[in-house]
C-alpha positions as CSV (number, residue, x, y, z in Angstrom):
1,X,69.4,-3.9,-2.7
2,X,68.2,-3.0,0.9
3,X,66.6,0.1,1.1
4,X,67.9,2.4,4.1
5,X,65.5,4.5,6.3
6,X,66.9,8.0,4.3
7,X,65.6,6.3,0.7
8,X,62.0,5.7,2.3
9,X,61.9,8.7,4.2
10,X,62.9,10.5,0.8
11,X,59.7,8.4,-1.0
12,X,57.4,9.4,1.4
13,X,58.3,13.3,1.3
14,X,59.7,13.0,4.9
15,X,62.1,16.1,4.8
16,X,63.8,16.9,8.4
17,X,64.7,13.4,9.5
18,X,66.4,14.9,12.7
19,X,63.0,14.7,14.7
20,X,62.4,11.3,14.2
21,X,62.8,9.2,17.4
22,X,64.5,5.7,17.1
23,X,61.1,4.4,18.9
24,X,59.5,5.9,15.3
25,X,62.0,4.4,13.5
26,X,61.2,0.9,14.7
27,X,57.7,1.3,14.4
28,X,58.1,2.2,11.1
29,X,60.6,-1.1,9.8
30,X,57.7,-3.1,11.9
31,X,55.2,-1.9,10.0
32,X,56.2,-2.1,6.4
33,X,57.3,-6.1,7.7
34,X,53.7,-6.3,8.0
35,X,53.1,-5.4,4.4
36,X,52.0,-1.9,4.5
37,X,54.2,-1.0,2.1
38,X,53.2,-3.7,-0.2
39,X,49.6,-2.2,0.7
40,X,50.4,0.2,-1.1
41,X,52.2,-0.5,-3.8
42,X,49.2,-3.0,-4.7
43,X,46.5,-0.4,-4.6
44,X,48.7,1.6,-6.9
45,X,48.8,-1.2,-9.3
46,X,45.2,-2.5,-9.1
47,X,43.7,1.2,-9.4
48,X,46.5,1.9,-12.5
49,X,45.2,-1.6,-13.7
50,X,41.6,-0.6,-13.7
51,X,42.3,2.4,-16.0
52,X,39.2,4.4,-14.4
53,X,38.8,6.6,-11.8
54,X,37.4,3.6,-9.4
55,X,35.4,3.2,-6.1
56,X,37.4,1.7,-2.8
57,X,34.9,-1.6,-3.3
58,X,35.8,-1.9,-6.9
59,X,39.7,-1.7,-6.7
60,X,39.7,-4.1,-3.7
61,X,37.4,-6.3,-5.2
62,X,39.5,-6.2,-8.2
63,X,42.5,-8.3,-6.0
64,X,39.6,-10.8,-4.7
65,X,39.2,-8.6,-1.9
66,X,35.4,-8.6,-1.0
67,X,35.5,-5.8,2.0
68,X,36.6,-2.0,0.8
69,X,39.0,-1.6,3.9
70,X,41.2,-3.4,2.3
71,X,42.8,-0.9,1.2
72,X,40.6,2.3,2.3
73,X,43.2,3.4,4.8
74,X,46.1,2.8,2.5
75,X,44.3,5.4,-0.1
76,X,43.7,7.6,2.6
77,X,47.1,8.2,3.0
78,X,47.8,8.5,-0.6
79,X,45.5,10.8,-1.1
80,X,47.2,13.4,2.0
81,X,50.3,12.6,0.1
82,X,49.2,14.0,-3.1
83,X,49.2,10.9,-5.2
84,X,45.5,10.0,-5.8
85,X,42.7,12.1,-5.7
86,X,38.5,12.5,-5.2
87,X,37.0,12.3,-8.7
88,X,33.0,12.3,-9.2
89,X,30.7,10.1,-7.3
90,X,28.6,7.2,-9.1
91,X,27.4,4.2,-8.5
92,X,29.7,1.7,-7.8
93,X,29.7,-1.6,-9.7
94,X,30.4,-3.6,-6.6
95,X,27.9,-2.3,-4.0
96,X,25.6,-0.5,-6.2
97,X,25.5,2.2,-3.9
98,X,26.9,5.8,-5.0
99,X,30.1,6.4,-3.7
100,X,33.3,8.3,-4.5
101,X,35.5,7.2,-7.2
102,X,39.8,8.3,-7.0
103,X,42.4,8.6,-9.8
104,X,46.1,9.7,-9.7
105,X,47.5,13.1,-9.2
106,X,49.9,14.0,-11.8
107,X,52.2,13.6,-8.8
108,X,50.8,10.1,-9.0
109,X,51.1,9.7,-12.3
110,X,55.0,10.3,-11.9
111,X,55.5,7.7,-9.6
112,X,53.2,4.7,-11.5
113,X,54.7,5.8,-15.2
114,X,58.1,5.2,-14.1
């Protein structure tokens, strides 16, 4: 089932739809055909997968991905959205350096448990 502009705009809390320019609008279907969505959804899945509050090295590196930009900006975003959150800082497994670890919101939760 295709997904229309009002179902992803209701996902990502986008609440007066009226403002959005058409230009927006065609950024937005060009972006998520570049896989940002998927970016997403697969950050979601490897962090859930992980089971721990983890570092941005040690959930990209747990997809094969050796660099933690990966998906840093992704989690960025999630984490303005409410969805995961800062947890304690250790050292990270991958780098061995200390670094910040993130976990779901209970917002979060909600959205992975479904």
């Amino acid at each position: 089932m295709q997904r229309t502009f009002d179902d992803i705009f209701e996902e990502i809390g986008v609440v007066n739809k009226k403002n959005i320019a058409e230009t927006s609008r065609q950024c937005y279907v060009e972006l998520m055909s570049e896989g940002i969505a998927n970016r997403y959804q697969e950050y979601l899945d490897a962090l859930w997968d992980r089971g721990v509050p983890s570092t941005d090295s040690e959930v990209a590196f747990s997809v094969g991905k050796l660099d933690p930009n990966y998906f840093r900006p992704r989690r960025f975003e999630l984490e303005q959205k409410g969805i995961v959150s800062r947890c304690s800082a250790r050292r990270c497994s991958v780098s061995g350096r200390m670094a910040l670890t993130f976990w779901f919101t209970e917002k979060g939760l909600n959205l992975v448990g479904d």
